[in-house]
CHARMM-style PDB file with segment names, atoms N, HN, CA, C and O in Angstrom:
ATOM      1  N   UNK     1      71.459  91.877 116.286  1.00  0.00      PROA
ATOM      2  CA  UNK     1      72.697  91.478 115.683  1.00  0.00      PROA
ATOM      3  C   UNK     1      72.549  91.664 114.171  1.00  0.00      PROA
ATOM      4  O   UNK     1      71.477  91.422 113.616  1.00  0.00      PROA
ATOM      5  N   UNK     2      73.792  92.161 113.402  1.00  0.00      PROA
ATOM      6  HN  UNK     2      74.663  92.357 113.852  1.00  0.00      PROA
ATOM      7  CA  UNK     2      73.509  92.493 112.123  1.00  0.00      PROA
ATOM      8  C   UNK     2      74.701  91.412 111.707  1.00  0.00      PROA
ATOM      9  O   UNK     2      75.844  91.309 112.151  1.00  0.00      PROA
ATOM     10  N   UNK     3      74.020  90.665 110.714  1.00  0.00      PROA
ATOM     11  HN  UNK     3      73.091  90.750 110.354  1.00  0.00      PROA
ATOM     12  CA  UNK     3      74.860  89.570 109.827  1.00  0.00      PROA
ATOM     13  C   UNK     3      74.854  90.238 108.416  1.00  0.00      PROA
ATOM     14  O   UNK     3      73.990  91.005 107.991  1.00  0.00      PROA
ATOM     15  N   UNK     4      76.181  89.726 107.650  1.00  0.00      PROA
ATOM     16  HN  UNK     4      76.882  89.103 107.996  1.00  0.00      PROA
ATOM     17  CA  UNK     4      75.207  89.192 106.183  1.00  0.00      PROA
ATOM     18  C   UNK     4      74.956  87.711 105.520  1.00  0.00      PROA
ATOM     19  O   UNK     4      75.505  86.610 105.551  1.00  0.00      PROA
ATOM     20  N   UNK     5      74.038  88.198 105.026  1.00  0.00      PROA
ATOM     21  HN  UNK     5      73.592  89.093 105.002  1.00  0.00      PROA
ATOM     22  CA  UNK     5      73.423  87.105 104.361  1.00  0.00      PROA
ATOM     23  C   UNK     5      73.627  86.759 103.062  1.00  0.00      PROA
ATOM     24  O   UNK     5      73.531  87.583 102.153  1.00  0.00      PROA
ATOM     25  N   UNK     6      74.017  85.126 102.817  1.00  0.00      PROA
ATOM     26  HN  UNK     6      74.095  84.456 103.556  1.00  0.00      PROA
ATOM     27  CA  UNK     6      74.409  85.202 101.267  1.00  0.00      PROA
ATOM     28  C   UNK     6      73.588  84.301 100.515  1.00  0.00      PROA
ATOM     29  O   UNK     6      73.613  83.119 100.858  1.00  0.00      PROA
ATOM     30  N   UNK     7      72.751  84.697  99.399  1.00  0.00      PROA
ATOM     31  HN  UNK     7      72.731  85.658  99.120  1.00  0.00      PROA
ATOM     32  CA  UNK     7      72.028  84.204  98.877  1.00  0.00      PROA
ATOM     33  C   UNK     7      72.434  84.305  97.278  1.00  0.00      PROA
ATOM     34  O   UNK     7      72.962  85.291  96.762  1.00  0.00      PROA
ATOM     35  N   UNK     8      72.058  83.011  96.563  1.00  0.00      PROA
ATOM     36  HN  UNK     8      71.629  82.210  96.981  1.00  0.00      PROA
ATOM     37  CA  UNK     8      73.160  83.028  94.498  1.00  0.00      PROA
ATOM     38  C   UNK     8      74.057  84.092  94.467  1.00  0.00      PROA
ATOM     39  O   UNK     8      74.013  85.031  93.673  1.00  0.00      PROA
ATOM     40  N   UNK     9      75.114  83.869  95.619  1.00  0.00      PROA
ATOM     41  HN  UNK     9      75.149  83.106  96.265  1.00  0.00      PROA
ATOM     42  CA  UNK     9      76.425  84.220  95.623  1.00  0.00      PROA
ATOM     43  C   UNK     9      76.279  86.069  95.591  1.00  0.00      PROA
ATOM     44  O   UNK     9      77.234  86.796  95.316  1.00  0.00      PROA
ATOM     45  N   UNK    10      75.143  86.483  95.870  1.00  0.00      PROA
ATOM     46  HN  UNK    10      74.367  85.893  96.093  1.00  0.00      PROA
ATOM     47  CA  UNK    10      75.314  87.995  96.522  1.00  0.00      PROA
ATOM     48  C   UNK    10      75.287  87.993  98.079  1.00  0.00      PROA
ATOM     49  O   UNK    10      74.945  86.918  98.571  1.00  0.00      PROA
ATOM     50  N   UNK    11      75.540  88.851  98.814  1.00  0.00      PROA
ATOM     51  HN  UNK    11      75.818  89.724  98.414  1.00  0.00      PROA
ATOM     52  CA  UNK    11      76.028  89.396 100.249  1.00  0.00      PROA
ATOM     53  C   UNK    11      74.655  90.436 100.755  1.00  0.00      PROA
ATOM     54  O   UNK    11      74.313  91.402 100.073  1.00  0.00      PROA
ATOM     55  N   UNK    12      74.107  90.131 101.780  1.00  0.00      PROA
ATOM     56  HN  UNK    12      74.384  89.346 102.334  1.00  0.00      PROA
ATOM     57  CA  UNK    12      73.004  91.427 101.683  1.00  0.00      PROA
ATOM     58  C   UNK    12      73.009  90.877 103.230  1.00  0.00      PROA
ATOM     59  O   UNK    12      73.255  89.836 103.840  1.00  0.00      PROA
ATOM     60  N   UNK    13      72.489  92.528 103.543  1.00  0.00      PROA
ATOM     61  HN  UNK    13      72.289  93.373 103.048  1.00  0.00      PROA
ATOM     62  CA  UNK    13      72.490  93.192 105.458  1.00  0.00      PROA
ATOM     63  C   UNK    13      71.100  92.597 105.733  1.00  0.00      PROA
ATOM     64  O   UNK    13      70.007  92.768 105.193  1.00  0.00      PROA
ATOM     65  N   UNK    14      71.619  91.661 107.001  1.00  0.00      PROA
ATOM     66  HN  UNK    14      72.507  91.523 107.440  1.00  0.00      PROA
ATOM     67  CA  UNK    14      70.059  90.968 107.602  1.00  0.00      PROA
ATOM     68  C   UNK    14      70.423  91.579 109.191  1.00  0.00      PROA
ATOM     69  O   UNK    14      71.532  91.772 109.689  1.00  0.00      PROA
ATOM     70  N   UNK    15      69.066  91.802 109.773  1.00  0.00      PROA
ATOM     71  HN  UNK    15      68.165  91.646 109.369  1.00  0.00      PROA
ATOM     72  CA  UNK    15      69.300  92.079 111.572  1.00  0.00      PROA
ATOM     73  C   UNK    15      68.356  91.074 111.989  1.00  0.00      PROA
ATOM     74  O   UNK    15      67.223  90.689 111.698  1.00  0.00      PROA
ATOM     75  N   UNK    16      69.164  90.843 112.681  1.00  0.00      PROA
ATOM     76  HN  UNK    16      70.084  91.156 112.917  1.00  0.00      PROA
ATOM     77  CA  UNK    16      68.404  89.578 113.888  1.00  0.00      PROA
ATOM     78  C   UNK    16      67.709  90.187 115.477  1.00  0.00      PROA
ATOM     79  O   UNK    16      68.264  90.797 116.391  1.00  0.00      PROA
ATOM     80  N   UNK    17      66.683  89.850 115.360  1.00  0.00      PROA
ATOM     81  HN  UNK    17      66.232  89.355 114.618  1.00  0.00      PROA
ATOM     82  CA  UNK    17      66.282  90.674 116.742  1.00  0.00      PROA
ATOM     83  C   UNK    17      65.798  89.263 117.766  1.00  0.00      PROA
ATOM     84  O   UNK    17      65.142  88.364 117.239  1.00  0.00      PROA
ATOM     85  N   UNK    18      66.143  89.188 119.073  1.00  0.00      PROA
ATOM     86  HN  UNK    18      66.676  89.918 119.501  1.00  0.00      PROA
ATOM     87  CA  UNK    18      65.502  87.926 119.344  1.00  0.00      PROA
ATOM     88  C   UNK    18      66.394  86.779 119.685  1.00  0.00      PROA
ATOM     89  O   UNK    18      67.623  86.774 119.613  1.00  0.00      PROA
ATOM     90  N   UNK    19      65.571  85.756 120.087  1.00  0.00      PROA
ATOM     91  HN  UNK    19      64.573  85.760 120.146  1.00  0.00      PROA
ATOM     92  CA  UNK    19      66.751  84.935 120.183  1.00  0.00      PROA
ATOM     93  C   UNK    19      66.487  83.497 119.718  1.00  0.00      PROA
ATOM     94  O   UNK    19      66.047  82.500 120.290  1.00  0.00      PROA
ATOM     95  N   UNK    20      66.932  83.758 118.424  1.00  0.00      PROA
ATOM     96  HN  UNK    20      67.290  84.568 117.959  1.00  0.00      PROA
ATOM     97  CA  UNK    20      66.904  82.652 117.217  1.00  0.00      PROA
ATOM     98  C   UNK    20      67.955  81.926 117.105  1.00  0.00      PROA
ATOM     99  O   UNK    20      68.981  82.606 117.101  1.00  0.00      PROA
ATOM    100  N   UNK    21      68.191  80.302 116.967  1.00  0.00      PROA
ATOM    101  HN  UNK    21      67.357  79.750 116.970  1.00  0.00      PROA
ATOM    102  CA  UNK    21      69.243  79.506 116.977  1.00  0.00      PROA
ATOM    103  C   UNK    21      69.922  79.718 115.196  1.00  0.00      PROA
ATOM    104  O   UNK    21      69.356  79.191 114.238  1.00  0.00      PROA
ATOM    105  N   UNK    22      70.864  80.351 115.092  1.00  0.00      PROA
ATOM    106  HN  UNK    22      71.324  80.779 115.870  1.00  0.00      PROA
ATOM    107  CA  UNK    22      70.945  80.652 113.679  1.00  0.00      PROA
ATOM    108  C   UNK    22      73.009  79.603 113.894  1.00  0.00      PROA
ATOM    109  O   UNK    22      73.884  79.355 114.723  1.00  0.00      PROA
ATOM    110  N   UNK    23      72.599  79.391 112.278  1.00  0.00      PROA
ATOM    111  HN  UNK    23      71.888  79.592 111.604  1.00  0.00      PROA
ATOM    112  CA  UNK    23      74.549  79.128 111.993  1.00  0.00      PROA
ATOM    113  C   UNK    23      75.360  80.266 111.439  1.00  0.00      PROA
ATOM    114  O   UNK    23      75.114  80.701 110.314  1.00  0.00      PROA
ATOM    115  N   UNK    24      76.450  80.832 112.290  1.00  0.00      PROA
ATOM    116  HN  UNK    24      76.650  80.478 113.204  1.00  0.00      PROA
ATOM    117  CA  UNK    24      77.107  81.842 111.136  1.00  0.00      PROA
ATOM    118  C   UNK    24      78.610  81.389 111.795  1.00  0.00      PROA
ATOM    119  O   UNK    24      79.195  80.591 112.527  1.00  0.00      PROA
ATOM    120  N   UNK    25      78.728  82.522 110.953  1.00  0.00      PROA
ATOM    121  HN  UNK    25      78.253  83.170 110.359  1.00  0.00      PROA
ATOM    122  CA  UNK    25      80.828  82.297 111.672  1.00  0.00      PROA
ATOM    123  C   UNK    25      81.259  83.375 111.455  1.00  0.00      PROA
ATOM    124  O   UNK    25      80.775  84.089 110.576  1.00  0.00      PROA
ATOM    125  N   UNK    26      82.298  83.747 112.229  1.00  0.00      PROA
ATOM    126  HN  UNK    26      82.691  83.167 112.943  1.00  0.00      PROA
ATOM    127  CA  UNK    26      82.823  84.963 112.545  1.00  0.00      PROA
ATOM    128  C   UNK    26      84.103  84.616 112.063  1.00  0.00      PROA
ATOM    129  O   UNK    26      84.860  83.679 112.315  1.00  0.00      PROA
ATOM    130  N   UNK    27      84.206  86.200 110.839  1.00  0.00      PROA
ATOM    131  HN  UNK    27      83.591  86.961 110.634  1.00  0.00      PROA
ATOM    132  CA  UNK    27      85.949  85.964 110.321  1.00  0.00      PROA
ATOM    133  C   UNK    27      86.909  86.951 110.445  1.00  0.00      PROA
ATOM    134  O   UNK    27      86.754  88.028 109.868  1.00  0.00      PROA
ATOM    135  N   UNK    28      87.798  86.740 111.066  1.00  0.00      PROA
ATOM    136  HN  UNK    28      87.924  85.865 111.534  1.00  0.00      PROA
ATOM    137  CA  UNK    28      88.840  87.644 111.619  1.00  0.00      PROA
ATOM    138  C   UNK    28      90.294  88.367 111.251  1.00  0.00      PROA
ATOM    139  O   UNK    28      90.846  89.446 111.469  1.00  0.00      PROA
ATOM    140  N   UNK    29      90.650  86.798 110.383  1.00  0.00      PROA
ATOM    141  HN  UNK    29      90.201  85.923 110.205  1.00  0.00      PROA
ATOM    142  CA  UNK    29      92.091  86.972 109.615  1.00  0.00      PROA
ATOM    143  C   UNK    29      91.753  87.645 108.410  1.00  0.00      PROA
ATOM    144  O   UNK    29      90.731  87.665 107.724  1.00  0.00      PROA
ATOM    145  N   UNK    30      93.532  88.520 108.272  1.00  0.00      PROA
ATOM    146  HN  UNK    30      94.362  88.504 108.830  1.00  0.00      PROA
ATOM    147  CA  UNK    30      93.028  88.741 106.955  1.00  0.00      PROA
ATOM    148  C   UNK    30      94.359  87.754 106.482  1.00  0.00      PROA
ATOM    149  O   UNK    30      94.890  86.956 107.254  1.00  0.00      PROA
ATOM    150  N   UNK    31      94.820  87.988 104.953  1.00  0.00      PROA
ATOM    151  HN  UNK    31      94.388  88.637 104.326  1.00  0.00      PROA
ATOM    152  CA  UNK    31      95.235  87.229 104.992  1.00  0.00      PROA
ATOM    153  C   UNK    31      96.062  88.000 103.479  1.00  0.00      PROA
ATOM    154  O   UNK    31      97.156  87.608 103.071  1.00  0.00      PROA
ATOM    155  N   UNK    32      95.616  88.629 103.115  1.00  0.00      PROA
ATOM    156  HN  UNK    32      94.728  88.947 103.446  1.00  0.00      PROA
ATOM    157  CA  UNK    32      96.766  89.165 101.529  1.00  0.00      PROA
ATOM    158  C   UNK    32      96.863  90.693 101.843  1.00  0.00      PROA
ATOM    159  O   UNK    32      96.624  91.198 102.940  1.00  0.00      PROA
ATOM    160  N   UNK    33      97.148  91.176 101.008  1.00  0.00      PROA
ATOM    161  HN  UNK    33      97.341  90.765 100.117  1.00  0.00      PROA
ATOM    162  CA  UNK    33      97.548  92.562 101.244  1.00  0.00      PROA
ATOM    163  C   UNK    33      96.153  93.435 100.921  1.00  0.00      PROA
ATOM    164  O   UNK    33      95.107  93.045 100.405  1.00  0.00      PROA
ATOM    165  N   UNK    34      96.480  94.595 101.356  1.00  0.00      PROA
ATOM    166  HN  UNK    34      97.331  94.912 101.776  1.00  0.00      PROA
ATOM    167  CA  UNK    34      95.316  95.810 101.892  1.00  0.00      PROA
ATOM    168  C   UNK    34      94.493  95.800 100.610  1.00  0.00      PROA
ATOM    169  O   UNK    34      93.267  95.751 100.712  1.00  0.00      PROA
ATOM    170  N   UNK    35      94.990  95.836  99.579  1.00  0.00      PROA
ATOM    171  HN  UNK    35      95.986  95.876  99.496  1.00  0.00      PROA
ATOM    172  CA  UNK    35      93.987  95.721  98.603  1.00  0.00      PROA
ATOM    173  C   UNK    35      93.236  94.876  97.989  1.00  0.00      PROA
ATOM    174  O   UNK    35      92.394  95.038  97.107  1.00  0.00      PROA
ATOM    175  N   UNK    36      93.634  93.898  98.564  1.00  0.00      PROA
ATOM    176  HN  UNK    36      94.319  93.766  99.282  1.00  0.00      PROA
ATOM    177  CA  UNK    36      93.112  92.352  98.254  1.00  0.00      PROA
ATOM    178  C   UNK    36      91.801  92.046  99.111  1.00  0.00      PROA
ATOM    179  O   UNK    36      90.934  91.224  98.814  1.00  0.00      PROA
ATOM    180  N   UNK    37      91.833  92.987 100.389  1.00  0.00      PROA
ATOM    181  HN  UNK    37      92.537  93.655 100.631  1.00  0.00      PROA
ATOM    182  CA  UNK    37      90.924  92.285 101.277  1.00  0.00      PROA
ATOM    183  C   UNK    37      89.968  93.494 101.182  1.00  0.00      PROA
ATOM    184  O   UNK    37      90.319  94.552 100.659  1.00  0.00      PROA
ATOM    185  N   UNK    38      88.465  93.241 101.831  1.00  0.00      PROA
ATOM    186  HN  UNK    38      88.180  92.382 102.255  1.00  0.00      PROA
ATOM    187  CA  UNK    38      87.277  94.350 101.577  1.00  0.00      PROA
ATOM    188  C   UNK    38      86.401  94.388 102.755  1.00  0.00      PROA
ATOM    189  O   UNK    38      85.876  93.370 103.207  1.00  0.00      PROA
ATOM    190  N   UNK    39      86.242  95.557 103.251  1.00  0.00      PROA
ATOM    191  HN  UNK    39      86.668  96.384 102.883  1.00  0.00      PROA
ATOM    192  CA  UNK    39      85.492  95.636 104.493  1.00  0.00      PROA
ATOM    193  C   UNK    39      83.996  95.641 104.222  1.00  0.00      PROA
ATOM    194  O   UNK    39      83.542  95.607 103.078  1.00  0.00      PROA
ATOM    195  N   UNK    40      83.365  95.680 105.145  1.00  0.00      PROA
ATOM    196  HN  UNK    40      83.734  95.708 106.074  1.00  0.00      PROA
ATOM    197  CA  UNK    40      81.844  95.479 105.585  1.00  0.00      PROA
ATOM    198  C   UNK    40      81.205  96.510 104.523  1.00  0.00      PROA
ATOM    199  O   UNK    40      80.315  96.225 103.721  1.00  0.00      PROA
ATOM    200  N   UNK    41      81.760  97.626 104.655  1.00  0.00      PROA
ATOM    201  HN  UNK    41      82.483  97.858 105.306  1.00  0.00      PROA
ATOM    202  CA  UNK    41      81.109  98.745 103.367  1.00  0.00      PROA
ATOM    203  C   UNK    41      81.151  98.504 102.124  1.00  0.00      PROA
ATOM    204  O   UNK    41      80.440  99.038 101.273  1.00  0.00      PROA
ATOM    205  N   UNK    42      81.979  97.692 101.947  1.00  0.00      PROA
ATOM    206  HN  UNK    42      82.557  97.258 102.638  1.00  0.00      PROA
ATOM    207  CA  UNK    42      82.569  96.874 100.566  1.00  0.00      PROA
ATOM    208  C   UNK    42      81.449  96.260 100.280  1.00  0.00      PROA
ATOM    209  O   UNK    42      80.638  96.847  99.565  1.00  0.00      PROA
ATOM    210  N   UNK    43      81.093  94.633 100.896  1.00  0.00      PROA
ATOM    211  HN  UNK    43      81.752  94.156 101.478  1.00  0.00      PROA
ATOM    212  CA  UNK    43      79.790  94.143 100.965  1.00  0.00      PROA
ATOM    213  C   UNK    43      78.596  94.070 100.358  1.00  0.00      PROA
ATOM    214  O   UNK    43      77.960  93.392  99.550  1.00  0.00      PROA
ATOM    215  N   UNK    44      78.476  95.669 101.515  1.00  0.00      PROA
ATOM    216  HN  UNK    44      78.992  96.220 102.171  1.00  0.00      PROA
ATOM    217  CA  UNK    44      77.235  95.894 101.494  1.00  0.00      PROA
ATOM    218  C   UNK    44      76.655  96.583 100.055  1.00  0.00      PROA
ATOM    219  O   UNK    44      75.496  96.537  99.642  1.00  0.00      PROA
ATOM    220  N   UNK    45      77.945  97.301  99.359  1.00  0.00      PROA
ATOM    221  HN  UNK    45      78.886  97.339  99.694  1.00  0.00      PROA
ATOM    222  CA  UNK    45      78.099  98.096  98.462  1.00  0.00      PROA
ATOM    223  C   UNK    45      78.441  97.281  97.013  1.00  0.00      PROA
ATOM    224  O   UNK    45      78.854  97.752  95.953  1.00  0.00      PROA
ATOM    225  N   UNK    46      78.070  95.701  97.415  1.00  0.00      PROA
ATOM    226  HN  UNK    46      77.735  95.319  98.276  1.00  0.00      PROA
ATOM    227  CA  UNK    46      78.445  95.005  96.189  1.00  0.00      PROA
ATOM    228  C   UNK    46      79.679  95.227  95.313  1.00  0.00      PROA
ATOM    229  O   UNK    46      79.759  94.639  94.234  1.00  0.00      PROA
ATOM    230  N   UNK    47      80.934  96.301  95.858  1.00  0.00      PROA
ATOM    231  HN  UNK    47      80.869  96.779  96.734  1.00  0.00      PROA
ATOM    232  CA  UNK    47      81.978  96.128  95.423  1.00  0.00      PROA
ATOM    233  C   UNK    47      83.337  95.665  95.933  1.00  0.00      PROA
ATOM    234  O   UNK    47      83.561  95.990  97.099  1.00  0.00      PROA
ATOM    235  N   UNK    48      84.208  95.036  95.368  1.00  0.00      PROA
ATOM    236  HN  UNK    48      84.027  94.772  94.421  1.00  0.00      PROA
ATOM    237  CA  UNK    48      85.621  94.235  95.830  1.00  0.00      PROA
ATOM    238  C   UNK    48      85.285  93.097  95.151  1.00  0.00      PROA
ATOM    239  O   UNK    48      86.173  92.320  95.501  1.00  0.00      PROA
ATOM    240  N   UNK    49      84.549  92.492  94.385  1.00  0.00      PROA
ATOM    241  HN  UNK    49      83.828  93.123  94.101  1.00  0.00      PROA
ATOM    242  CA  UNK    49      84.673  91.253  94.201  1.00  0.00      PROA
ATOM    243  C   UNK    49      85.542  90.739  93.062  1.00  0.00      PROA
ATOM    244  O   UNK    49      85.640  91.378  92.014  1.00  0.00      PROA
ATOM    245  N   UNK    50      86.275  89.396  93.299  1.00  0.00      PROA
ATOM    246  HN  UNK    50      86.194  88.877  94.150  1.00  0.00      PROA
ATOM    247  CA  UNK    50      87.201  88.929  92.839  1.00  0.00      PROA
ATOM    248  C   UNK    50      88.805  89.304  93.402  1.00  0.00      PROA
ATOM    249  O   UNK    50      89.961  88.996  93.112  1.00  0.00      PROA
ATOM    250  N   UNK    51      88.202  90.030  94.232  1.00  0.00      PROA
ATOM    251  HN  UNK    51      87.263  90.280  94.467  1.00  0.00      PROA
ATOM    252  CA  UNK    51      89.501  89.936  95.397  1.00  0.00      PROA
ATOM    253  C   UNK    51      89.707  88.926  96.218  1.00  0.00      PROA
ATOM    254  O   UNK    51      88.690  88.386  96.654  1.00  0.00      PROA
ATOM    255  N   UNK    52      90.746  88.508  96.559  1.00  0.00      PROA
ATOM    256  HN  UNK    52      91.572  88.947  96.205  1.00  0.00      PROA
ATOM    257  CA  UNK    52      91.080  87.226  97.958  1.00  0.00      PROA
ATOM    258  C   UNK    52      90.120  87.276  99.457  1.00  0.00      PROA
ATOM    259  O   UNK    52      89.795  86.453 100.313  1.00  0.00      PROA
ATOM    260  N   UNK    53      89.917  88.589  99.236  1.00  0.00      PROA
ATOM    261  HN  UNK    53      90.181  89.257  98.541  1.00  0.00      PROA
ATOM    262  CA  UNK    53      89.139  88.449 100.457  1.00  0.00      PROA
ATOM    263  C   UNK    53      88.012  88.513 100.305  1.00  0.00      PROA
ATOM    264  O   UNK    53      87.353  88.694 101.329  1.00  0.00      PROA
ATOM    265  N   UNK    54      87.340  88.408  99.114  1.00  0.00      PROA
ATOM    266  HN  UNK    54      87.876  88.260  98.282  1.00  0.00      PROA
ATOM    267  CA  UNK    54      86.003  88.737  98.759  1.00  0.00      PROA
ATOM    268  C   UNK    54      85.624  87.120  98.541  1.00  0.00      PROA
ATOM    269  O   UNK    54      84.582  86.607  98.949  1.00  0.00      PROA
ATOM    270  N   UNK    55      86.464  86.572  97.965  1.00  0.00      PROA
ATOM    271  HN  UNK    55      87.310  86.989  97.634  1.00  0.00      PROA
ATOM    272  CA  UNK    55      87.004  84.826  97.695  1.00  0.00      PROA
ATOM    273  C   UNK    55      86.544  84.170  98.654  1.00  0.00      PROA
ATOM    274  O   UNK    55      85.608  83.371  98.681  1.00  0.00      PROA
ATOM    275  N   UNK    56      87.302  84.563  99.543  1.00  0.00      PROA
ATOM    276  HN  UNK    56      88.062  85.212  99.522  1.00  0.00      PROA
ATOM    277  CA  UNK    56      87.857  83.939 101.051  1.00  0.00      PROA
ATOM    278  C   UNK    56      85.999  84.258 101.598  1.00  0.00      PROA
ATOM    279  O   UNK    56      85.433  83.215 101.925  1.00  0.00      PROA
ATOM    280  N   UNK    57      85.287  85.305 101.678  1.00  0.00      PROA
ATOM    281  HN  UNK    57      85.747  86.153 101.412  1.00  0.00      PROA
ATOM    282  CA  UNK    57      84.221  85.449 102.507  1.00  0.00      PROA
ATOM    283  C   UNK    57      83.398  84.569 101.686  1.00  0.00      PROA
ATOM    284  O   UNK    57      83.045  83.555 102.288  1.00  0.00      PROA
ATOM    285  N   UNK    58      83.059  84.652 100.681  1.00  0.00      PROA
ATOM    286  HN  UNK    58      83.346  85.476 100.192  1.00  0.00      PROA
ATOM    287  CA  UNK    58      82.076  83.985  99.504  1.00  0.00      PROA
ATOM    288  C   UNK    58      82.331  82.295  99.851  1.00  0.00      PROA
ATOM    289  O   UNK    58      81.349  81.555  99.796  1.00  0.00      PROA
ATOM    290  N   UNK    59      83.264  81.901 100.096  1.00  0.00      PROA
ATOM    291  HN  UNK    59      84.062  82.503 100.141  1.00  0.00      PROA
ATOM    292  CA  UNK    59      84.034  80.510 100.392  1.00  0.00      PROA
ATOM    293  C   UNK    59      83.375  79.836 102.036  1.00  0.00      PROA
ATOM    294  O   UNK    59      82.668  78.883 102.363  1.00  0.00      PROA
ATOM    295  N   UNK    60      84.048  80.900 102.708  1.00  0.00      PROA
ATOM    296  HN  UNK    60      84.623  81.674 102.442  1.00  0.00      PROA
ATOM    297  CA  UNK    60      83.218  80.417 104.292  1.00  0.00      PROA
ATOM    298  C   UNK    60      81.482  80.694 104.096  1.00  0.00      PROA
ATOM    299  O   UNK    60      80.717  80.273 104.963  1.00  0.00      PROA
ATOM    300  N   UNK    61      81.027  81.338 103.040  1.00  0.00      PROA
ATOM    301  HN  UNK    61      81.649  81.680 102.335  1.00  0.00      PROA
ATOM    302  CA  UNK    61      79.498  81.249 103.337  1.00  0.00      PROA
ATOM    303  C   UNK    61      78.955  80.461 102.872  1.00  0.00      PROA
ATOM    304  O   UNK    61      77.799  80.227 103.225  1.00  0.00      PROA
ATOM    305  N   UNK    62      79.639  79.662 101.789  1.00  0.00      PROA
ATOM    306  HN  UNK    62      80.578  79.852 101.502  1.00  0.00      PROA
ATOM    307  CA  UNK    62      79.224  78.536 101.305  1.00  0.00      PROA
ATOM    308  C   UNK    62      79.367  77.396 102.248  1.00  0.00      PROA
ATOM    309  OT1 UNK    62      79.009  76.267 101.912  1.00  0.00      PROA
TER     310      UNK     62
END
């Protein structure tokens, strides 16, 4: 399973192999318009931030 992981408010690609009791959450909605929100490549690529949806993910990982 590939998560990310957020550590002093950066986003970085962790894989889970195994079967480890971990906490995450799965987010589905979006919620502002197309440019507001940032996909997985976004992320990983450390860019979109200060967008609503970059907000919104940074928010549930806290």
């Amino acid at each position: 399973m590939r998560l990310l992981r957020l550590e002093d408010n950066e986003f970085s690609l962790t894989e889970i192999v195994g079967n480890k009791n971990l906490r995450y959450a799965i987010l589905l909605h979006t919620c502002g318009a197309d440019d507001e929100e940032v996909a997985f490549k976004d992320l990983v690529k450390g860019i979109g931030k200060g967008t609503t949806g970059y907000n919104k993910i940074l928010f549930c990982g806290k």
